[in-house]
ChimeraX commands (.cxc) that place a marker at each C-alpha (Angstrom):
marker #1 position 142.37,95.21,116.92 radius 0.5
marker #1 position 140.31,98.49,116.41 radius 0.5
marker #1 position 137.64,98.67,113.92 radius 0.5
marker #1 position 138.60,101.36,111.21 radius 0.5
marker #1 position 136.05,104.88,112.57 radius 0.5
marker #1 position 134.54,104.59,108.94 radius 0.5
marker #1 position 133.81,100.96,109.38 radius 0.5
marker #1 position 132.42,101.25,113.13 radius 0.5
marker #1 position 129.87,104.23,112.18 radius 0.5
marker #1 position 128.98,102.44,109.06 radius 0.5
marker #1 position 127.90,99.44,111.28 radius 0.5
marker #1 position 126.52,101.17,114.36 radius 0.5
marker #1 position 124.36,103.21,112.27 radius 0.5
marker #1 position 123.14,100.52,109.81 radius 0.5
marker #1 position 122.39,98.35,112.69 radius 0.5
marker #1 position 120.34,101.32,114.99 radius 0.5
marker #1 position 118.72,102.30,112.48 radius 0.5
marker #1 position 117.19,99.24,111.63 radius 0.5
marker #1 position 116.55,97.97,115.21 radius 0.5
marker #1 position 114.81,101.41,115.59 radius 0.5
marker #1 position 112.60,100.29,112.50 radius 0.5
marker #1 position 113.84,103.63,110.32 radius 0.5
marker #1 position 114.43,103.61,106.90 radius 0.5
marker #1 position 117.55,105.65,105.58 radius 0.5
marker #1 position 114.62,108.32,103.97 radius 0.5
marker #1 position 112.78,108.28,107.43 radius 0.5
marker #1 position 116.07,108.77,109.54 radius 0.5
marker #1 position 117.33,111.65,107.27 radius 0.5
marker #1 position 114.02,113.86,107.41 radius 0.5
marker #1 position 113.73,113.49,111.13 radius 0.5
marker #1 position 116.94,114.22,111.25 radius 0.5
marker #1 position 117.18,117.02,109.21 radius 0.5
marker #1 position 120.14,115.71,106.67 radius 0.5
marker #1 position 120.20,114.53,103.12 radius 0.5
marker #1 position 119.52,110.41,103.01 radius 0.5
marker #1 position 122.46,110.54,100.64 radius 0.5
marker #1 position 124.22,111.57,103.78 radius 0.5
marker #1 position 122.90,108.24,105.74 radius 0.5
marker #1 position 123.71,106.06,102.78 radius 0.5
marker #1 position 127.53,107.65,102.30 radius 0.5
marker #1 position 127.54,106.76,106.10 radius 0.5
marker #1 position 126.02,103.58,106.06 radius 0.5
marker #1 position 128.69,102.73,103.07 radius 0.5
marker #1 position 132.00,103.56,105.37 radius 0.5
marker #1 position 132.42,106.84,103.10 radius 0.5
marker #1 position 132.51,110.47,103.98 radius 0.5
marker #1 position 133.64,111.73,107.51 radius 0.5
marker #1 position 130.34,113.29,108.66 radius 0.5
marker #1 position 130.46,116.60,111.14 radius 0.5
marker #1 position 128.89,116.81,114.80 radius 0.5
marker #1 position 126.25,118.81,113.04 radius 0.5
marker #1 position 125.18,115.59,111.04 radius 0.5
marker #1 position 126.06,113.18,113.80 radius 0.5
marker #1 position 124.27,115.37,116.82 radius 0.5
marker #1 position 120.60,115.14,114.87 radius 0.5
marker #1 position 120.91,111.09,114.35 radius 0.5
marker #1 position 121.71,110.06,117.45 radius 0.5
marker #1 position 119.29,111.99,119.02 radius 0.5
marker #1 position 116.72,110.58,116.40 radius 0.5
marker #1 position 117.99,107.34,117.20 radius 0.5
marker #1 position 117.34,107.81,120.63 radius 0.5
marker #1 position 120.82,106.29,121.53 radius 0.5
marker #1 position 123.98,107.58,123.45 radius 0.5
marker #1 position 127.02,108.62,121.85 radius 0.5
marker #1 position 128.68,106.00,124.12 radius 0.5
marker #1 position 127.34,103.28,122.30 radius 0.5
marker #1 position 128.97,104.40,119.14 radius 0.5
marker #1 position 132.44,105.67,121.02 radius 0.5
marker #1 position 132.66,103.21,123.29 radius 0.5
marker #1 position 130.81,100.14,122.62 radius 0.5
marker #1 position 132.66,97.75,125.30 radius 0.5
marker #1 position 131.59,99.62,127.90 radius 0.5
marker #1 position 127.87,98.60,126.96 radius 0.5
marker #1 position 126.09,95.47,127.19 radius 0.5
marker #1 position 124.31,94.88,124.27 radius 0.5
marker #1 position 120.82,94.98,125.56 radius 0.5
marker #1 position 118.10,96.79,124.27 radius 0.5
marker #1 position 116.34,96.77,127.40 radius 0.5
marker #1 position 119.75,98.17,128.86 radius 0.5
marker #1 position 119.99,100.62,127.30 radius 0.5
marker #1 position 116.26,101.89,127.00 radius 0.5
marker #1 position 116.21,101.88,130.76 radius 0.5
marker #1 position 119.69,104.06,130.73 radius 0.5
marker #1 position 118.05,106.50,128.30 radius 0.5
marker #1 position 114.94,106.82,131.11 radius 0.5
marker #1 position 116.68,107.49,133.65 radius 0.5
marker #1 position 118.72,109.81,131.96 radius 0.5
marker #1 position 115.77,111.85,131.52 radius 0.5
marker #1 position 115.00,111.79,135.31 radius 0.5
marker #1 position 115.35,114.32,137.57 radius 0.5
marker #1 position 117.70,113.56,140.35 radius 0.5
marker #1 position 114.87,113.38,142.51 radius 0.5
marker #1 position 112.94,110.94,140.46 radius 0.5
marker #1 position 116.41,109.25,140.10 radius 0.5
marker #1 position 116.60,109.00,144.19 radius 0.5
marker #1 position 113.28,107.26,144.18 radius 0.5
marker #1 position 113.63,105.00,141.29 radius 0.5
marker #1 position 117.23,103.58,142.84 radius 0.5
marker #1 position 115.98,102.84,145.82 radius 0.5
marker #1 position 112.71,100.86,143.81 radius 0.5
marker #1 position 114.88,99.10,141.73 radius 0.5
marker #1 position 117.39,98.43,144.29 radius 0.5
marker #1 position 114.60,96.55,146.43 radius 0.5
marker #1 position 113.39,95.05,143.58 radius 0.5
marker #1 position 116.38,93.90,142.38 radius 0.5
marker #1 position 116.93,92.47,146.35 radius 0.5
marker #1 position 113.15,90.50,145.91 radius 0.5
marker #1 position 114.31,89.22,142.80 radius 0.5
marker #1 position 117.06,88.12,143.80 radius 0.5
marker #1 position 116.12,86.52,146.72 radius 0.5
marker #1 position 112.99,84.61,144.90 radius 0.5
marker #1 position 115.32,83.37,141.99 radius 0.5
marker #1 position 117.70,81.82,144.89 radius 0.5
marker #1 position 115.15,80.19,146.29 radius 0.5
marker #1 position 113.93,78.65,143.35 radius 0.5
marker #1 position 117.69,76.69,142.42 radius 0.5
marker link #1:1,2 radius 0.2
marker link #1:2,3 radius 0.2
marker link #1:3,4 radius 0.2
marker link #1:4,5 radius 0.2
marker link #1:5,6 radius 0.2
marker link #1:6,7 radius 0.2
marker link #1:7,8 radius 0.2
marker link #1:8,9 radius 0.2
marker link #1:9,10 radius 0.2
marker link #1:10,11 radius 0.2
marker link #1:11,12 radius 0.2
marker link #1:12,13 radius 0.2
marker link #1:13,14 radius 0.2
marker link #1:14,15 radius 0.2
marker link #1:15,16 radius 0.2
marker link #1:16,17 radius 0.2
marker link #1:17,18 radius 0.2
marker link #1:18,19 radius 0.2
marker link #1:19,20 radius 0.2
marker link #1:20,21 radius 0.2
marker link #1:21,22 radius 0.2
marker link #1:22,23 radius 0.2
marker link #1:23,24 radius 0.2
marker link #1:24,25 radius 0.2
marker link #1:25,26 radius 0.2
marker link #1:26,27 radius 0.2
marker link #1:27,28 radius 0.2
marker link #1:28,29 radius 0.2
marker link #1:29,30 radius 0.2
marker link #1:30,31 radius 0.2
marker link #1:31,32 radius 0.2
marker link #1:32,33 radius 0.2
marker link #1:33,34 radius 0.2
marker link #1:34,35 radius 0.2
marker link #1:35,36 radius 0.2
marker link #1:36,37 radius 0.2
marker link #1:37,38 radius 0.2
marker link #1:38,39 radius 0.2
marker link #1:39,40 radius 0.2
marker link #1:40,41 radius 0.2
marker link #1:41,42 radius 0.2
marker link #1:42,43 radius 0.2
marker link #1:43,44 radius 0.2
marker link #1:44,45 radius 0.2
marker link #1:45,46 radius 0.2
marker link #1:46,47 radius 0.2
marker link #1:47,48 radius 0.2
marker link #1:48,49 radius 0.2
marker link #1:49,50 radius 0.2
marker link #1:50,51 radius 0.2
marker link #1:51,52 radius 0.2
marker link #1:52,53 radius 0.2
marker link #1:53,54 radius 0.2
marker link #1:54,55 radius 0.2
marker link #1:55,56 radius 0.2
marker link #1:56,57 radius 0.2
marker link #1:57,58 radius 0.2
marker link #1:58,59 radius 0.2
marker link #1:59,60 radius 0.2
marker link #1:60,61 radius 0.2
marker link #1:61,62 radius 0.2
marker link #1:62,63 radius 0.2
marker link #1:63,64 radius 0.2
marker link #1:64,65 radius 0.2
marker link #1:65,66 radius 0.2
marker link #1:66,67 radius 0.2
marker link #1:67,68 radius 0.2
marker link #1:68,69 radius 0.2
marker link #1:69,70 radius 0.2
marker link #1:70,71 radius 0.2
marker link #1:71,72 radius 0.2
marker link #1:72,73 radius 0.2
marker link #1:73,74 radius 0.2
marker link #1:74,75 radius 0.2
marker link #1:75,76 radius 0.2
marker link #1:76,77 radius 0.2
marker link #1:77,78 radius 0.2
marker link #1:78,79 radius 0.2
marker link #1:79,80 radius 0.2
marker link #1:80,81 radius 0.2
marker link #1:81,82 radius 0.2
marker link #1:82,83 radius 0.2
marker link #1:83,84 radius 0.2
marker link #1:84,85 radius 0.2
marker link #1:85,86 radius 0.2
marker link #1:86,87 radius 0.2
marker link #1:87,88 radius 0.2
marker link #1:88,89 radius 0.2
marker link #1:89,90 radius 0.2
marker link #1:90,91 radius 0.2
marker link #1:91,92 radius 0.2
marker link #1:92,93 radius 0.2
marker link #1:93,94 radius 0.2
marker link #1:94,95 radius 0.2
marker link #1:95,96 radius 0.2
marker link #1:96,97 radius 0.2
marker link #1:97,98 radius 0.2
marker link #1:98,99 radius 0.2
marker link #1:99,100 radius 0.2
marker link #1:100,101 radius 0.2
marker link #1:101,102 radius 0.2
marker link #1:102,103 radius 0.2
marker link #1:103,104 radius 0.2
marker link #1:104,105 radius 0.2
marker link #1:105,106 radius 0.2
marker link #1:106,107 radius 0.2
marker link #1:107,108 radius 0.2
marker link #1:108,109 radius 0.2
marker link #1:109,110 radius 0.2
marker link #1:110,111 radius 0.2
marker link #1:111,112 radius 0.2
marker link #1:112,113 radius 0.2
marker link #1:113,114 radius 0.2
marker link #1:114,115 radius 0.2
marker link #1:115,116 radius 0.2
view
């Protein structure tokens, strides 16, 4: 069964927020919102806009997919840091970092295999 949207934001908020290390005060001024906002949030009230959505999640340094569709993600905050880099690559840079991690991966593999 599907979380109610009120409930889900309220707890994917709450929970980034902290793990960022962000009070509700800090999150709202780099944001650019009211904390009342981020506490109406936080409490499962209100039905916030894009407008006030767009500016947290950016501060929060997250995708929207975490909050929309949160089984597609493993909950790993290394996981998802490492998305958010690559993201930010070029497709270039993107080119050379799969083929790194891809033979890194391989070595890693390989060593941990031998190790059973």
């Amino acid at each position: 069964m599907m979380q109610e949207p009120n409930a889900t934001l309220a707890t994917w908020l709450r929970t980034t927020r902290t793990e960022a290390g962000l009070t509700q005060v800090l999150l709202a001024e780099k944001a650019g919102i009211e904390s009342r906002t981020i506490i109406k949030i936080e409490s499962g009230q209100g039905n916030p806009t894009f407008s006030t959505l767009y500016p947290m999640i950016r501060v929060l340094h997250k995708s929207a997919d975490t909050l929309f569709f949160p089984e597609q993600h493993l909950h790993s905050p290394e996981k998802e840091r490492l998305a958010f880099v690559v993201a930010g690559c070029s497709e270039h840079e993107a080119r050379v970092l799969l083929s790194i991690c891809e033979n890194v991966l391989q070595t890693l593999r390989q060593i941990e295999s031998k190790s059973k």
